[in-house]
VOBA-1610 file (N, C-alpha, C; in pm, whole numbers, padded with zeros to 5 digits, always signed):
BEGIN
Unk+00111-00842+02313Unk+00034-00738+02248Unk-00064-00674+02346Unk-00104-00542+02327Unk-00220-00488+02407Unk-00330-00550+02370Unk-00432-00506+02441Unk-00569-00535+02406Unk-00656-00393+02272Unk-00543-00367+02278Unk-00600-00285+02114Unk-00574-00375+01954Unk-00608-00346+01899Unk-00582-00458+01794Unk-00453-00412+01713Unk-00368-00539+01749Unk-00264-00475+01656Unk-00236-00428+01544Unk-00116-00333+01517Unk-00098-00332+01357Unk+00001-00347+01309Unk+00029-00441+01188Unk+00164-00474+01146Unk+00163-00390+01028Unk+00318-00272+01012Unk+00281-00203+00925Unk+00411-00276+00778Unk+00379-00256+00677Unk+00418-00310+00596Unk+00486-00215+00474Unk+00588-00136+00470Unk+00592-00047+00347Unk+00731-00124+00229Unk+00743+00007+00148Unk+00802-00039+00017Unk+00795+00015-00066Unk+00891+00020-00209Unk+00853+00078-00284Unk+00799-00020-00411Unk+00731+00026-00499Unk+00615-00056-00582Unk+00686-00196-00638Unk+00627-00272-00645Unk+00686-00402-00756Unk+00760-00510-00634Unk+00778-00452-00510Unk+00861-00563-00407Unk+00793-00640-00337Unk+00666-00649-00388Unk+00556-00834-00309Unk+00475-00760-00222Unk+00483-00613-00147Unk+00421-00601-00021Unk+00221-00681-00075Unk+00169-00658-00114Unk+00014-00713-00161Unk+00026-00836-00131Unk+00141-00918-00190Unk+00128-01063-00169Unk+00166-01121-00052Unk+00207-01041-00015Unk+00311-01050+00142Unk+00231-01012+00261Unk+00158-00886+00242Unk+00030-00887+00355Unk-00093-00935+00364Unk-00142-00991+00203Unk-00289-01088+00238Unk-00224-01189+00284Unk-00118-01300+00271Unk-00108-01421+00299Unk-00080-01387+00425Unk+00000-01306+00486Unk+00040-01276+00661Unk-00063-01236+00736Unk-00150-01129+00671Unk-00336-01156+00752Unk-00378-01279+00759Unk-00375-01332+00610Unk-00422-01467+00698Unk-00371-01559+00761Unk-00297-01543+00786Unk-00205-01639+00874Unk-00195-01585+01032Unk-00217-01447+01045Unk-00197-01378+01183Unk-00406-01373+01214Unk-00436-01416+01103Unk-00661-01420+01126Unk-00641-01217+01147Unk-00565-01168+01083Unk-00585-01007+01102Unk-00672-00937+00921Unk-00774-00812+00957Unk-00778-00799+00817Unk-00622-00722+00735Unk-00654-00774+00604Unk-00583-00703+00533Unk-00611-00560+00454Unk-00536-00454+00439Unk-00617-00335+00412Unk-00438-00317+00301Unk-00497-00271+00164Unk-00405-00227+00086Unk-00407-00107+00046Unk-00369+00060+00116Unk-00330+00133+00095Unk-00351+00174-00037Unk-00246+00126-00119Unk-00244+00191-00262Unk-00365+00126-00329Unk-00436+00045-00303Unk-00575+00041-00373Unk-00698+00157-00347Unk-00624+00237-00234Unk-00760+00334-00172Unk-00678+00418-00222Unk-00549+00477-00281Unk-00521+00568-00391Unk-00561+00599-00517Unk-00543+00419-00527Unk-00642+00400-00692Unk-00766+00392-00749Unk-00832+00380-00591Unk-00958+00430-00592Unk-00973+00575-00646Unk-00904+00711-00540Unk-00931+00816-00564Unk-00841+00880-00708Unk-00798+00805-00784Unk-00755+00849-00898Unk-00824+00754-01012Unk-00934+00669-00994Unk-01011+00586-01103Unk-01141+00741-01063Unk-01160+00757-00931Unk-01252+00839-00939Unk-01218+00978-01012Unk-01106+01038-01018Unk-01024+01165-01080Unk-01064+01160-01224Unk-01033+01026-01263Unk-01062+00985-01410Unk-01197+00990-01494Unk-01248+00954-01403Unk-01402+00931-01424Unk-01486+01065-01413Unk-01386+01149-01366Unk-01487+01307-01355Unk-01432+01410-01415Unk-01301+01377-01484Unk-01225+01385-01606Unk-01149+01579-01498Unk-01083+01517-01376Unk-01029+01589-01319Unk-00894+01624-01430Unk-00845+01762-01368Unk-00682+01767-01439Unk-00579+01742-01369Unk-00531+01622-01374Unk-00483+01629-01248Unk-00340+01666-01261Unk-00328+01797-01319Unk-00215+01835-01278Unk-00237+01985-01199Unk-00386+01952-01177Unk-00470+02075-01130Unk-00470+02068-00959Unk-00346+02097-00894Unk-00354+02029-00732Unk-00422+02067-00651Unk-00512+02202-00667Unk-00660+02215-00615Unk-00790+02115-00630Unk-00787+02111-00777Unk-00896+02035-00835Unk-00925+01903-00785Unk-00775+01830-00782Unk-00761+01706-00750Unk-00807+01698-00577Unk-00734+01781-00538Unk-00711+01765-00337Unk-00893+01780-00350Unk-00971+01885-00387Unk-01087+01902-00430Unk-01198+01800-00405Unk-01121+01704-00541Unk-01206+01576-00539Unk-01150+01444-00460Unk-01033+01459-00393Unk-01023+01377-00274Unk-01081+01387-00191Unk-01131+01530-00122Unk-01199+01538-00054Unk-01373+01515+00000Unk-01399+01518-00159Unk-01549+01472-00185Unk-01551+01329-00227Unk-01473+01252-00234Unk-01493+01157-00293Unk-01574+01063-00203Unk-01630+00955-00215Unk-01742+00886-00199Unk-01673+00733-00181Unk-01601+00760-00084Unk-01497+00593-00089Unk-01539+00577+00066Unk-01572+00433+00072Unk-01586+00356+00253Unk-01510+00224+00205Unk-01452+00214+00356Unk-01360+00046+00408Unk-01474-00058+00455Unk-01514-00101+00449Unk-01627-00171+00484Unk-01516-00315+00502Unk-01583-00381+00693Unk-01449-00473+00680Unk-01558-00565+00736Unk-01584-00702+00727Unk-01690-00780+00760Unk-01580-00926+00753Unk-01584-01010+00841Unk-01543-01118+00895Unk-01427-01115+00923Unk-01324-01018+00887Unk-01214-00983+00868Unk-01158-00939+00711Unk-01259-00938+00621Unk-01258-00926+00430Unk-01302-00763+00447Unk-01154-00711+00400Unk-01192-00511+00414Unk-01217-00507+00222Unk-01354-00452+00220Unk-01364-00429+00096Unk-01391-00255+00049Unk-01356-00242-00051Unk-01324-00108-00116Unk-01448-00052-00181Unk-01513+00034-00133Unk-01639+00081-00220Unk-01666+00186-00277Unk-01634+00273-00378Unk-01661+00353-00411Unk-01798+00414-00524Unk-01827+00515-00446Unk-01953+00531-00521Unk-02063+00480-00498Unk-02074+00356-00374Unk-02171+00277-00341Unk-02147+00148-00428Unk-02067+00114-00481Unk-01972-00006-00551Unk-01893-00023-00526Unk-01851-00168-00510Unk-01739-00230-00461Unk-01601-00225-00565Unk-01531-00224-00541Unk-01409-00158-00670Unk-01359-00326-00698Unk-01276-00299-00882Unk-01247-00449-00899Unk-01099-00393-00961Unk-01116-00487-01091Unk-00970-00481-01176Unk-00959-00326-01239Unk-01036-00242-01223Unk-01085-00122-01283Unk-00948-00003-01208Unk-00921-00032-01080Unk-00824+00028-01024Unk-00663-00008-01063Unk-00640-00119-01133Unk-00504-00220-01133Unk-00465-00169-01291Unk-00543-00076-01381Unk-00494-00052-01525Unk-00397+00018-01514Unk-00294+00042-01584Unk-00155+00090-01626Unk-00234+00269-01589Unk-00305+00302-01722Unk-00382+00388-01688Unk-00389+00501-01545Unk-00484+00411-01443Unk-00469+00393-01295Unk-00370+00446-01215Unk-00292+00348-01259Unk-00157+00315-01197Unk-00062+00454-01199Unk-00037+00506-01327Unk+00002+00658-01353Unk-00038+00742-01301Unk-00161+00753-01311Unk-00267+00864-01205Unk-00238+00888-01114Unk-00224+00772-01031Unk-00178+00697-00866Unk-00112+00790-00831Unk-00005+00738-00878Unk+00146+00829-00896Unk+00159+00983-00886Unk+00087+01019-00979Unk+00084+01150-00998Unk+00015+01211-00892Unk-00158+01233-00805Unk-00213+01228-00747Unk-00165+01233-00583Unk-00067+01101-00551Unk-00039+01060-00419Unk+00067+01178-00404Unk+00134+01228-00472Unk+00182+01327-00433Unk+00147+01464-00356Unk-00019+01494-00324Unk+00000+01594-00299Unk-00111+01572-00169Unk-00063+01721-00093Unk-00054+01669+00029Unk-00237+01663+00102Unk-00323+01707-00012Unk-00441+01694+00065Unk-00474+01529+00025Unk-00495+01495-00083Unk-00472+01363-00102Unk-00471+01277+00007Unk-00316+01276+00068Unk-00251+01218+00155Unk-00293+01272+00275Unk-00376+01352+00304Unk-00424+01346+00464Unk-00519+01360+00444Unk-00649+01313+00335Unk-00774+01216+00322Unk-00720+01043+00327Unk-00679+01019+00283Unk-00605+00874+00310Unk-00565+00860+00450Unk-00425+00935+00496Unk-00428+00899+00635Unk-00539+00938+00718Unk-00633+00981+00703Unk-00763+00990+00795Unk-00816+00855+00777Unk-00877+00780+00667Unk-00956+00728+00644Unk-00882+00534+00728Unk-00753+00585+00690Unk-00608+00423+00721Unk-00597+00404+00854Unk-00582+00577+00941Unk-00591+00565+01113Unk-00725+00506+01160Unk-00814+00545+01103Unk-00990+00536+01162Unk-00971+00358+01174Unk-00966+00287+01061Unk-00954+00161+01021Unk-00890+00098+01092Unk-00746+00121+01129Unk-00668+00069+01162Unk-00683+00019+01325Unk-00686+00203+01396Unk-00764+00188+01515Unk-00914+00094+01540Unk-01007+00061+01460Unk-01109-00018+01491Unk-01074-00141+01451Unk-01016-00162+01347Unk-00994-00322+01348Unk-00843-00354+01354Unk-00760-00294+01379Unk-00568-00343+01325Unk-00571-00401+01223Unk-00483-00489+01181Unk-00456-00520+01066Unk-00335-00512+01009Unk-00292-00605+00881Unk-00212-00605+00815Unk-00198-00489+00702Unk-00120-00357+00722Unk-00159-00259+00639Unk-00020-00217+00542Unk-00043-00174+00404Unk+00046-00179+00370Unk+00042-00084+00285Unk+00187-00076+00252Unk+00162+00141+00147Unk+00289+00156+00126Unk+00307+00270+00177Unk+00491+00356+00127Unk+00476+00456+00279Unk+00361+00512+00377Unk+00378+00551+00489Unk+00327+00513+00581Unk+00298+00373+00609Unk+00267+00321+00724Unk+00297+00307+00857Unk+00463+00315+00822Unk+00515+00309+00925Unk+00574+00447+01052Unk+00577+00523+00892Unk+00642+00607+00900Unk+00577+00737+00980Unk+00456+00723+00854Unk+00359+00860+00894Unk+00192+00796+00966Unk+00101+00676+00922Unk+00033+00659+00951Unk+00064+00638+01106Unk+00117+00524+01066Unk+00102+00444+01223Unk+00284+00437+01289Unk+00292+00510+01274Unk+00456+00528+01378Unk+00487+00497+01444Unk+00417+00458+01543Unk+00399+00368+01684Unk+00342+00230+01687Unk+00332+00177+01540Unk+00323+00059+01495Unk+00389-00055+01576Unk+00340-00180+01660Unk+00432-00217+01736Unk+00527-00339+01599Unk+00488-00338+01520Unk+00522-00455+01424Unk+00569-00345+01282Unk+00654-00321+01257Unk+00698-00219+01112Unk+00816-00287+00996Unk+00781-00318+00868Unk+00847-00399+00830Unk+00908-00343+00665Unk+00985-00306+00592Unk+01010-00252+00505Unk+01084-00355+00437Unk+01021-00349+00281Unk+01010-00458+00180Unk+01087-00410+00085Unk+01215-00458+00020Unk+01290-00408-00117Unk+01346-00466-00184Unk+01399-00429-00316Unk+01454-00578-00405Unk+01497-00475-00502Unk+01594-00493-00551Unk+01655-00414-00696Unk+01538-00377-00771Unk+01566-00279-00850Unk+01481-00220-00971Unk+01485-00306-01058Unk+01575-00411-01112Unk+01550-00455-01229Unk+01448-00614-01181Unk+01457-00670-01032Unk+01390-00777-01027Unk+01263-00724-00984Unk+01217-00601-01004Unk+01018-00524-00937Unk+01013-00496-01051Unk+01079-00476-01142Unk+01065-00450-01297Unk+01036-00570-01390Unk+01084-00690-01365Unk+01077-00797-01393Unk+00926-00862-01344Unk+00929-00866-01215Unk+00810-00901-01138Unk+00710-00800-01205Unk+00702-00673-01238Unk+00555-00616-01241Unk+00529-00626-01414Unk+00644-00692-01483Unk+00573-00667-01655Unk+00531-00811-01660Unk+00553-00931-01558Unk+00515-01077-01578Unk+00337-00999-01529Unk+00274-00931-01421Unk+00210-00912-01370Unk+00116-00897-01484Unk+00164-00727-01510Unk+00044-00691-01633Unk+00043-00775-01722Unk+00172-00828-01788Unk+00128-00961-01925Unk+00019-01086-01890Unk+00026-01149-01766Unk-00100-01225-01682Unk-00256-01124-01722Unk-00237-01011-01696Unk-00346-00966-01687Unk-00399-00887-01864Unk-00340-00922-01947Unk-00339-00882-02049Unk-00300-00740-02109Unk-00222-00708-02028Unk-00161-00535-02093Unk-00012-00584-02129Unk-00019-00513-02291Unk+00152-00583-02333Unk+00232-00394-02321Unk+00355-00427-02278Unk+00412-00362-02229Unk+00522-00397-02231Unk+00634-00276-02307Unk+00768-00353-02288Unk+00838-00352-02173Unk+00937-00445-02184Unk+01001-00485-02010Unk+01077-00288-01983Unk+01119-00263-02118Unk+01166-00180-02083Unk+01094-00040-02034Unk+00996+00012-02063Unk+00890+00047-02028Unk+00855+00066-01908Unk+00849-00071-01834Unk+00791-00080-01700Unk+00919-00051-01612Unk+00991-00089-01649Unk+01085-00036-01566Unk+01148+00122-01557Unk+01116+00120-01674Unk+01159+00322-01632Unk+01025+00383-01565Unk+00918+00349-01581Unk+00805+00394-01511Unk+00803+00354-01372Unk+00856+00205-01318Unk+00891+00189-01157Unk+01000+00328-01129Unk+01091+00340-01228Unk+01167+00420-01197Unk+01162+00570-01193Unk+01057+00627-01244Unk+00996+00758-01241Unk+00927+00708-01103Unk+00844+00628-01034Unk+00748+00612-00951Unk+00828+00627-00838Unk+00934+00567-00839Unk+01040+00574-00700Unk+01105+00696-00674Unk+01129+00784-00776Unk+01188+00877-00804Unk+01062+01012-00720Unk+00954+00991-00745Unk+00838+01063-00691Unk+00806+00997-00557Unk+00818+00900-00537Unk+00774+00831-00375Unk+00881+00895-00308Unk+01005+00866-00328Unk+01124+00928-00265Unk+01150+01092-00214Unk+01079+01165-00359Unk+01126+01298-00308Unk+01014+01347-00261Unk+00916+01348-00287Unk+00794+01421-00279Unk+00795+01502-00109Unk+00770+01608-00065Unk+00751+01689+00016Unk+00687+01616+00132Unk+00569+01567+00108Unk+00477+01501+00148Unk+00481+01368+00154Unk+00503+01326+00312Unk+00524+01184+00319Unk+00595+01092+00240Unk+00700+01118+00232Unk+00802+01042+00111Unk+00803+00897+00191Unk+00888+00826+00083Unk+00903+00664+00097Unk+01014+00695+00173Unk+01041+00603+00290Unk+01186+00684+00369Unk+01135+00503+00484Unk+01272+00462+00486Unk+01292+00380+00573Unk+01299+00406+00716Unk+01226+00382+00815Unk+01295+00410+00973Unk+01356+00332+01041Unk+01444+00398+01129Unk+01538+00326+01183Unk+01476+00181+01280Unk+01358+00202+01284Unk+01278+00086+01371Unk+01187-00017+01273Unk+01208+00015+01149Unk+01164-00040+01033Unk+01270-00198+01041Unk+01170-00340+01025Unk+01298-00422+00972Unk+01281-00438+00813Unk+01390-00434+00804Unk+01405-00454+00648Unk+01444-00597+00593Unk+01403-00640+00464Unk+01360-00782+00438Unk+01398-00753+00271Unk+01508-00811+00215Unk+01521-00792+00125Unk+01468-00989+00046Unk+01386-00898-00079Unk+01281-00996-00089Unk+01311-01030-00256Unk+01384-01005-00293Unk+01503-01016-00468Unk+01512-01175-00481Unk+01558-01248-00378Unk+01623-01361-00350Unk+01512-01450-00281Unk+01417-01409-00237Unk+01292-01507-00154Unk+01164-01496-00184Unk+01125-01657-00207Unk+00984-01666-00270Unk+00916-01618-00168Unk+00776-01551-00213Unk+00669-01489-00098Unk+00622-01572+00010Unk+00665-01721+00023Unk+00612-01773+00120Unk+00755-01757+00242Unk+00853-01764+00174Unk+00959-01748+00301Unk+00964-01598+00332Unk+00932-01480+00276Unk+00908-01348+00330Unk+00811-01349+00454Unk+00662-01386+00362Unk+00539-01420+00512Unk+00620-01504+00634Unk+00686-01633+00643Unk+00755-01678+00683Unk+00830-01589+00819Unk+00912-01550+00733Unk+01020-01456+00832Unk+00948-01345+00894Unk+00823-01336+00865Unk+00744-01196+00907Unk+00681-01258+01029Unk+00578-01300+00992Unk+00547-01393+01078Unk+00573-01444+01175Unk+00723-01499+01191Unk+00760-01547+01310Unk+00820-01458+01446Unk+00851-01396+01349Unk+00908-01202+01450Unk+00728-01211+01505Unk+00645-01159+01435Unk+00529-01098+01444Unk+00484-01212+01633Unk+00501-01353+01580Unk+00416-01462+01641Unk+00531-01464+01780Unk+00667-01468+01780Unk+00725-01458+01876Unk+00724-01309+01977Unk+00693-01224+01914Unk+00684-01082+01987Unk+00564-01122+02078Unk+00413-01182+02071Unk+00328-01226+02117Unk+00331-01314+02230Unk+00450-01374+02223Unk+00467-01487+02297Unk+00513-01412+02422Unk+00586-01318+02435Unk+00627-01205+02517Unk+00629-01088+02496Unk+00514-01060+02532Unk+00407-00911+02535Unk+00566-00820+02646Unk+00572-00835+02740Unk+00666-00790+02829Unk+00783-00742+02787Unk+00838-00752+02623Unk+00928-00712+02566Unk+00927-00622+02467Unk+00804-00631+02437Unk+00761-00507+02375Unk+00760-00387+02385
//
């Protein structure tokens, strides 16, 4: 590795582990972890809260741009603050989550985010993870890793999620909504979900999250071992 801090970039489309897959691999690589789509859901809890329209793509890009969000990263723990508050379960509602969606689509949005993901990334590296990390943030990522699993097992995985967290929701439900969500990550103009050819891909349907970190990991820890091949 250089003496810049590395970055392992991590993408995917929603419901395939990347969250669980890059805090446990930060900590295991001592890198921070930084989750992308939580600094989306930041700027669409804030959309909400100022009762934006957001089918209004001025209004919205508008209030991306003013919005009042810092990365604040201390021991290696990157925390989310908006408003001069630290953000909680308030970003993770179904609610949220729709907004997200809708919102990340457009393109000022998305280059307040990639401003805020490069700045970060460059001062501390890190385990970063999203749908353009690899692609559009950090391209030159020396570590790029793309996460996927059928629609019906991220569909499965994300209605056990919300039922844990108390939102009832039918299975069927969540899965046509992953499936509207992919359907918009995919096409959208602006930074779509798109695999690169330097991307490894890790199909994660079939493997518990500790053998994903696992297999990540050891690519990640052997590339280190010989900087010279890089």
């Amino acid at each position: 590795m250089s003496s810049a801090p590395p970055v392992v970039a991590i993408d995917g489309p929603a419901g395939v582990g990347k969250s669980t897959t890059a805090r446990a691999l930060a900590e295991r690589l001592g890198l921070p972890y930084l989750d992308t789509g939580a600094m989306y859901r930041c700027l669409a809890l804030d959309a909400l809260r100022r009762g934006v329209d957001l089918d209004d793509r001025d209004a919205v890009e508008a209030a991306a741009a003013s919005a009042s969000l810092e990365l604040r990263c201390e021991g290696g723990r990157v925390e989310l603050v908006l408003d001069g508050a630290p953000v909680g379960p308030e970003i993770r509602t179904s609610e949220v989550s729709r907004a997200t969606s809708q919102i990340s689509a457009f393109p000022g949005v998305r280059r307040r985010m990639v401003e805020l993901q490069r700045s970060f990334g460059e001062r501390h590296g890190g385990v970063i993870e999203g749908r353009d990390i690899g692609s559009v943030v950090f391209p030159s990522a020396p570590f790029k890793f793309f996460l996927d699993a059928d629609l019906a097992v991220r569909a499965e995985r994300r209605h056990k999620e919300l039922v844990r967290r108390g939102e009832r929701h039918a299975a069927a439900q969540v899965a046509a909504e992953l499936e509207r969500r992919d359907r918009r990550d995919r096409q959208r103009a602006e930074a779509p979900l798109v695999q690169c050819p330097d991307h490894v891909r890790i199909d994660t349907g079939d493997l518990r999250p500790e053998e994903v970190v696992e297999r990540i990991a050891r690519a990640v820890e052997a590339a280190a071992r010989e900087p010279s091949q890089r």
